[in-house]
N, C-alpha and C positions, 0 to 999 in steps of 0.2 A: 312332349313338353317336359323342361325339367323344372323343377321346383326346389330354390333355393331357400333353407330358414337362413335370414343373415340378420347379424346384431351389427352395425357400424361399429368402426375401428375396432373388428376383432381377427379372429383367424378364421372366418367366414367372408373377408372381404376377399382375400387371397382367392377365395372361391370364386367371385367375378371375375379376376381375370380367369382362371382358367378356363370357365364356362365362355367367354368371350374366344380364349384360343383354342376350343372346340369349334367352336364357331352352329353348333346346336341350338337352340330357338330354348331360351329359358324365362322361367319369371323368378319374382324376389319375393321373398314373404318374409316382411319384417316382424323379428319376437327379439323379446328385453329376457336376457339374461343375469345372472347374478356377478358381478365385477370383483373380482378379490379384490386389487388394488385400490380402488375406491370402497369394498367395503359394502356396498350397497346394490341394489336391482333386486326387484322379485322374476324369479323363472317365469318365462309364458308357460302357461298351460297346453298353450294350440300347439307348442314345439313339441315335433313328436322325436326328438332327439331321445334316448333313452336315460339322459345323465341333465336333459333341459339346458343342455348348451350348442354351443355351435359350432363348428359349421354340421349342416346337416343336406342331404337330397333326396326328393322322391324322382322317382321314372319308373312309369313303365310296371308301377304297383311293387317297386321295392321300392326298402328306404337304406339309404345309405349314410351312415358318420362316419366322424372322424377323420380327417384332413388328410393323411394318407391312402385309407380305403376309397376315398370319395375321386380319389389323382387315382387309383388306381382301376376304378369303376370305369370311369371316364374313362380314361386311355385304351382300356381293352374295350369299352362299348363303341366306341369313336375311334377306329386303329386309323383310320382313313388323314386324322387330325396330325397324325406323324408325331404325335406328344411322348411314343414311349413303346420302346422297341415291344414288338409284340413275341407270342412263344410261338420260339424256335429261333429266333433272333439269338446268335451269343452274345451279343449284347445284355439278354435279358438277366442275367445274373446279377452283372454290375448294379442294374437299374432297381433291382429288387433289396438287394443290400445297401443301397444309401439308401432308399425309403422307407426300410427299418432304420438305419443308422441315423438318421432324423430324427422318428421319434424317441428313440433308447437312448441315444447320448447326444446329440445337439440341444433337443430343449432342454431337454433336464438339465443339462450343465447352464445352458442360456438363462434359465429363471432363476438356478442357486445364484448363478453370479449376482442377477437383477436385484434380486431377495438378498442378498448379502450388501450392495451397495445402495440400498433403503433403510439397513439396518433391521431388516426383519425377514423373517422364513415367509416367502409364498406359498399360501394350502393350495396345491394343485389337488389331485385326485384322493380324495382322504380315504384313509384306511376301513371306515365305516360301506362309503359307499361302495368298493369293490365288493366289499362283503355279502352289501344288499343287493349290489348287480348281480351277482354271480348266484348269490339264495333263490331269488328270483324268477331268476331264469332258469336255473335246474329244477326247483319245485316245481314248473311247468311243462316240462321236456325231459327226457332222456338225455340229451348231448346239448353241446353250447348252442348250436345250430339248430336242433331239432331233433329230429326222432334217430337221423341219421348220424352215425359217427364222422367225422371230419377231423384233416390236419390236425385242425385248431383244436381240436380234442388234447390234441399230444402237448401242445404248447402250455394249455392254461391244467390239466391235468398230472405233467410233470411236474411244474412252477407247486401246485398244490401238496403231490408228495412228498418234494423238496421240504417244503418249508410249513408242512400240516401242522405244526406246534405255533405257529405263529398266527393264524387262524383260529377261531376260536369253535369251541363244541357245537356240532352242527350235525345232524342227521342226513340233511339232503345235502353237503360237502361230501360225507363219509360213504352213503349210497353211490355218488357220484362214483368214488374213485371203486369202492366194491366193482361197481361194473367195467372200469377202465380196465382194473386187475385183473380181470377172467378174460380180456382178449389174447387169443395167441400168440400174437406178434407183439404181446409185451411181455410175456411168460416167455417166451423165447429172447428175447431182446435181455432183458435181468440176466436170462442164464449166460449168456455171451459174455455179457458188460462182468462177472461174477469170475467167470472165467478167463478174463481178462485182466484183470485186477489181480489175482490168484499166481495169471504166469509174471507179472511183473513183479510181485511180492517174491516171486522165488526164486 
């Protein structure tokens, strides 16, 4: 059974249909979250979304957020549903690049515009909380994931190096990437990208 947290008219309803075009046996567990545009809602506490928004899914003793990962859970839990070329499909490229390209540039263009035609900036994700997500959860773990390194090490690990001045003094940030730094395949990867750089420059 899968377990929906859904808030009416949000991006957790999108989640019924798709849970519907699984066609998997689910239920709905309604929690009030906070509404920028109105300004007003207190978080449930029973949401065990990490951020106390939605959409959210448990199965099967994980939990899955975020409207992307949750289409993308499904799809490879449920391949049988035909909702999303599975691996080794060439298909699967395409399929994986618009589902980032949704989240990286359709809303955020979607909400500046909405935000610009209200006459006011919408606070999506504030700079506070990533902060406190990401302290968080490295103060308790090794890697984003857990004890184990992952992809997503490289994603949110880069992003960090990139742009470490724009984050602020942090020990378990700085531990963080100290460990990223001593893997070999990024001690080799600099030297390349360095090297790289070098023949272009001459």
């Amino acid at each position: 059974m899968i377990t929906l947290y859904h808030c009416p008219r949000s991006r957790s309803s999108r989640m019924i249909w798709m849970l519907e075009e699984v066609g998997a046996p689910y239920a709905i567990e309604p929690v009030s979250i906070f509404r920028p545009i109105e300004g007003a809602g207190d978080p449930d506490v029973r949401n065990p979304h990490p951020d106390k928004r939605v959409p959210a899914i448990e199965h099967n003793g994980a939990l899955v957020a975020e409207s992307v990962a949750i289409v993308l859970y499904l799809t490879e839990t449920f391949p049988n549903a035909g909702l999303g070329p599975v691996v080794g499909d060439p298909r699967r490229g395409d399929y994986l690049t618009w589902c980032v390209w949704y989240a990286a540039e359709m809303e955020p263009a979607m909400f500046a515009k909405f935000g610009d035609e209200l006459g006011q900036p919408l606070k999506r994700r504030s700079y506070e909380q990533v902060v406190a997500r990401l302290e968080n959860t490295l103060a308790k773990q090794a890697y984003i994931l857990g004890d184990q390194f992952s992809a997503f090490d490289i994603l949110v690990g880069s992003a960090l190096q990139w742009a470490r001045a724009v984050f602020p003094e942090s020990p378990i940030l700085d531990a963080y990437l100290e460990r990223l730094s001593a893997r070999p395949a990024l001690v080799r990867a600099n030297a390349l990208d360095e090297a790289k750089g070098l023949q272009m420059a001459g």
